[in-house]
C-alpha positions as a Markdown table, in Angstrom:
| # | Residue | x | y | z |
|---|---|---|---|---|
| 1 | Unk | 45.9 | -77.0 | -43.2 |
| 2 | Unk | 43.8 | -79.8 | -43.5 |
| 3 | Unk | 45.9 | -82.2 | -45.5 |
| 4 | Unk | 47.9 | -82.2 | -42.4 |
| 5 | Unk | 45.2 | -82.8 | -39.9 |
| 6 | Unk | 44.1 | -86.0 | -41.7 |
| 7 | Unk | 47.7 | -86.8 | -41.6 |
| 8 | Unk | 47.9 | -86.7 | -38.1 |
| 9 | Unk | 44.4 | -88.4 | -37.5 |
| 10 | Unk | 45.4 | -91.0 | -39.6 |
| 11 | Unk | 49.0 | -91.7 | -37.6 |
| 12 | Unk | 46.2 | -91.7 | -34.1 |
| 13 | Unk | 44.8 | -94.6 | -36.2 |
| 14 | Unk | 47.7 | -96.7 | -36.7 |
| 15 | Unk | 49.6 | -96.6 | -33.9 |
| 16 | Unk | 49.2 | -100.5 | -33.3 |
| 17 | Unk | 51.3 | -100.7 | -36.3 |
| 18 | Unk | 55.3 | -101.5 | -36.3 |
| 19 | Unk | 57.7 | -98.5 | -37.2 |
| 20 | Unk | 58.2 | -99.3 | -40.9 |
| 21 | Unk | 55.1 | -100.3 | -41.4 |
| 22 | Unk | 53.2 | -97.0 | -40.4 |
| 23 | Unk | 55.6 | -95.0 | -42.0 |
| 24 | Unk | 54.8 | -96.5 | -45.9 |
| 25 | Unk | 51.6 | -96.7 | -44.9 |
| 26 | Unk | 51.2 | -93.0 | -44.4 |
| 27 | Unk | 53.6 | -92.3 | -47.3 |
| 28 | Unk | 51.2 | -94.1 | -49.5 |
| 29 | Unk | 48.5 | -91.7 | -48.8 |
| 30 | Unk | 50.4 | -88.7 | -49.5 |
| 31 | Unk | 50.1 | -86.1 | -52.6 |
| 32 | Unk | 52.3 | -86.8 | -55.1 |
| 33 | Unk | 54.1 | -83.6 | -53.8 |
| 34 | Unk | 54.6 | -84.3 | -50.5 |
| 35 | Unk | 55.8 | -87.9 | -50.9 |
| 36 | Unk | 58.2 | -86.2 | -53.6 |
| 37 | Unk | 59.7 | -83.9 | -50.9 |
| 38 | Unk | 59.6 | -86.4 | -48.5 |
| 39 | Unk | 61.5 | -88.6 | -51.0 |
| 40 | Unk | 64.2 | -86.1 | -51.8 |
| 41 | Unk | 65.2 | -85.3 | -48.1 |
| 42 | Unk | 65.7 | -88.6 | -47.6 |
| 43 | Unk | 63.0 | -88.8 | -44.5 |
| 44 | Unk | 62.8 | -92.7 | -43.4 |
| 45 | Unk | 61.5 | -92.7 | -40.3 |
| 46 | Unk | 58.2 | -91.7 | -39.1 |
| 47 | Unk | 59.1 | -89.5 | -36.5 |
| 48 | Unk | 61.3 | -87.2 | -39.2 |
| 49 | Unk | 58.0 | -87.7 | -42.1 |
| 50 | Unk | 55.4 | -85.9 | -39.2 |
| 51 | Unk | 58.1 | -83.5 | -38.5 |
| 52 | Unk | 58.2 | -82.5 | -42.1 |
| 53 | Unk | 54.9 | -83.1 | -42.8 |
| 54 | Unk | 54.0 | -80.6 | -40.3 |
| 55 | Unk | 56.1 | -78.2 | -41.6 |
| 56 | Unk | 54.6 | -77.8 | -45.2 |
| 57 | Unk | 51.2 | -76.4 | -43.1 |
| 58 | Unk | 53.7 | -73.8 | -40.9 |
| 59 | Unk | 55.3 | -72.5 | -44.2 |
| 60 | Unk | 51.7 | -72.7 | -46.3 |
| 61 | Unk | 52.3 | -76.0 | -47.9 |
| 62 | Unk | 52.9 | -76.4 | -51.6 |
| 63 | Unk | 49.8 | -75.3 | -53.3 |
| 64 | Unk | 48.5 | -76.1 | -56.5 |
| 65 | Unk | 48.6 | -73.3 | -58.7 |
| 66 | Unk | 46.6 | -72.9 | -62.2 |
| 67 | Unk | 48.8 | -72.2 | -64.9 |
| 68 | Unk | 47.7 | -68.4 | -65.2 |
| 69 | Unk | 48.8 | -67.7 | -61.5 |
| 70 | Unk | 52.0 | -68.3 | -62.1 |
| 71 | Unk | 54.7 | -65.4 | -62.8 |
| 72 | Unk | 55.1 | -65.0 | -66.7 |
| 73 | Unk | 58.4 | -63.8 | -68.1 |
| 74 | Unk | 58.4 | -60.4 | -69.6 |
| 75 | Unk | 62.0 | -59.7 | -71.3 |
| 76 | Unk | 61.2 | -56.2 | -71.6 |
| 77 | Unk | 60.7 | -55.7 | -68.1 |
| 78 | Unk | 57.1 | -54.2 | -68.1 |
């Protein structure tokens, strides 16, 4: 998955940084999505964000999906 090599390029890049500090700096330069899951695990430290992080790309990520790829309803079962 991409979006999680530039992830990890991007902690290579900051590693001069304190703890804190690199870890809202690369939760500012998530998707929307991924700062969201982030958020509702309660991840705060860096270590535990990578871990999780990596893991969207093991388990395909959360993918934007159009609207019309989405299951519809059918209440009649067809």
């Amino acid at each position: 998955m991409e979006y999680v090599q530039e992830f990890s390029e991007h902690m290579h890049q900051i590693s001069d940084m304190g703890e804190k500090k690199a870890f809202f700096s690369i939760i500012d330069r998530l998707k929307p999505w991924a700062k969201q899951e982030l958020q509702r695990q309660g991840v705060q430290e860096l270590t535990k964000a990578m871990f999780v992080v990596e893991s969207f790309a093991e388990f395909g990520g959360k993918k934007d999906k159009p609207e019309s790829s989405k299951p519809k309803f059918n209440p009649k079962g067809n």
